[in-house]
N, C-alpha and C positions, 0 to 999 in steps of 0.2 A: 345353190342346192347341193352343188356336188361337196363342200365343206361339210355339208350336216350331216350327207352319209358318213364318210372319213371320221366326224365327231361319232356316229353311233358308233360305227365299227371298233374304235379304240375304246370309250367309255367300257361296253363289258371285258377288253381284254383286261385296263385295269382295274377293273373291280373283280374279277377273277382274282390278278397277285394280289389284291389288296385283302381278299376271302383268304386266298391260300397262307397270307403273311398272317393273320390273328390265328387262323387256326394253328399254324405252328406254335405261334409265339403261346397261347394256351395251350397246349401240348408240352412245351418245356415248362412252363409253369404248374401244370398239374402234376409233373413226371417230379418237378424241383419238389412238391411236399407233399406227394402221396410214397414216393420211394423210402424217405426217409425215416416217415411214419413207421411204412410197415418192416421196414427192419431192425428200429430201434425203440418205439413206442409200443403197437399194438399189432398180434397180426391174429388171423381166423383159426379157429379150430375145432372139427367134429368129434364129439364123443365116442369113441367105437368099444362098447362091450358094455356089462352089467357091473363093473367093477366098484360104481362109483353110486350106486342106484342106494336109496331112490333120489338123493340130492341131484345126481346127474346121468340122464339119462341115455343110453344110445342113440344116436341120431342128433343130439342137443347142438345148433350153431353156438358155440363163445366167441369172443373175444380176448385174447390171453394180454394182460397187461407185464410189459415189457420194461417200462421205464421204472417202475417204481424202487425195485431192486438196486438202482442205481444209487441209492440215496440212503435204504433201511437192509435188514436184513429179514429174510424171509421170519413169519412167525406164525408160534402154535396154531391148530387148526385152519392154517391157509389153505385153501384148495393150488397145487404148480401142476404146470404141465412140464415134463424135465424130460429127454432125451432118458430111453432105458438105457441103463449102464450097459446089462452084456450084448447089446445091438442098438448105438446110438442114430443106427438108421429109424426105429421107431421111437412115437412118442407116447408118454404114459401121462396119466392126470392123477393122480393121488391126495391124499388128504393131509399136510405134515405136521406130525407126533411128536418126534423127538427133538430136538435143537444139538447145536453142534456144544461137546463136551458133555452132553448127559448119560445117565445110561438108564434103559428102557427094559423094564422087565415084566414080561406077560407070565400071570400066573394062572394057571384055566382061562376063568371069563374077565378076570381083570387086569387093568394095564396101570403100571407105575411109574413115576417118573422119580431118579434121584439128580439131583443137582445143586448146588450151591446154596440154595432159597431153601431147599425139602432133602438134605442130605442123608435122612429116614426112609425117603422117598412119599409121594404122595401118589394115592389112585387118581388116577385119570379120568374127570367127568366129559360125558361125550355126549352133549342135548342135541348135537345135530345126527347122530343114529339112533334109529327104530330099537334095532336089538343091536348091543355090542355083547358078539359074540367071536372069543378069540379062542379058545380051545387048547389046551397045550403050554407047555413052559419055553419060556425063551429069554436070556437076556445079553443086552446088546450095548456097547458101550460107544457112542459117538468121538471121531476123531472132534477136531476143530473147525473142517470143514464139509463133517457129512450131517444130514438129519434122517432121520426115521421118517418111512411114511409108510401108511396104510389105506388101502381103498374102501370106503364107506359101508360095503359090502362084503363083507372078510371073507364070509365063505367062497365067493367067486373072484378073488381077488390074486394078483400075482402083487407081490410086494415088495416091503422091506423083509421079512418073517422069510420068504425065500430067497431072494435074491443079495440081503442087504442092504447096509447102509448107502443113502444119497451123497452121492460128489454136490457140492453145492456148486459149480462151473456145470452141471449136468441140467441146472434148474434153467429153464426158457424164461418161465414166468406166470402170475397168477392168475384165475379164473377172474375176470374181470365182470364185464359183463352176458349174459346169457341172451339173446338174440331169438330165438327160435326154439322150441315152439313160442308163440308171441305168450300164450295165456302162462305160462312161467318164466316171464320175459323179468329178470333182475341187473340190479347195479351194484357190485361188491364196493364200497365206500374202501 
């Protein structure tokens, strides 16, 4: 009888290490492919202002995709989230215009683009804003590694128009998926 207590008594101490061994060893395992994900793949991002409206709203969860840059080069109408240049403690979400080596000239309400393909340059159609309304002359000539961008929302918008041209090493990466609110829950392909 005195053996069976001795057995109980040990049985929980080892099922204790044996509880505390999977939860570690699941803990390194979670830590081994959600860390790398979220530094190199995908990682969250709230929307903060009217800049981007009404395609992206204040308060919207994303998911900014990370990896894909690795492979292509950003292209026209992508939505990036990019480090602002003159404080790359904040982050900006924009819409990107220009491509690197163009030159981008806003005349009143229209936007043109000249480049290799439209050396004339061509207006720029823009089906995913309500009103494009840019107001003013402007034109802007892309190094090799910057792009134009502009916030869907112009009037409320801090941009390229003020700030300049994008560093393309400033770009994080593109509006992937949108999360929240669920009833304008999309998947950027």
């Amino acid at each position: 009888m005195e053996e069976e207590k001795k057995a109980e008594i040990i049985k929980p101490q080892s099922n204790l290490k044996r509880s505390l061994w999977e939860f570690f060893k699941f803990t390194i395992i979670a830590v081994l492919i959600v860390v790398p994900i979220r530094l190199w793949v995908a990682q969250p991002f709230i929307v903060s202002g009217q800049s981007m409206e009404p395609n992206f709203e204040n308060g919207q969860y994303l998911i900014i995709d990370e990896f894909s840059y690795h492979f292509r080069e950003p292209q026209r109408g992508e939505v990036v989230v990019f480090r602002y240049p003159n404080d790359p403690s904040k982050f900006f979400i924009k819409r990107i215009i220009g491509l690197p080596g163009e030159k981008i000239e806003i005349r009143g309400n229209d936007l043109y683009i000249f480049n290799e393909q439209f050396p004339g340059g061509v207006l720029l159609e823009e089906g995913y804003l309500e009103n494009s309304v840019y107001t003013g002359n402007l034109i802007s000539t892309l190094d090799s590694n910057e792009y134009f961008v502009l916030g869907d929302n112009r009037p409320q918008s801090s941009d390229s128009r003020i700030w300049g041209s994008l560093k393309e090493n400033l770009i994080i990466g593109r509006a992937w998926i949108r999360l929240w609110p669920f009833n304008k829950f999309f998947i950027n392909f």
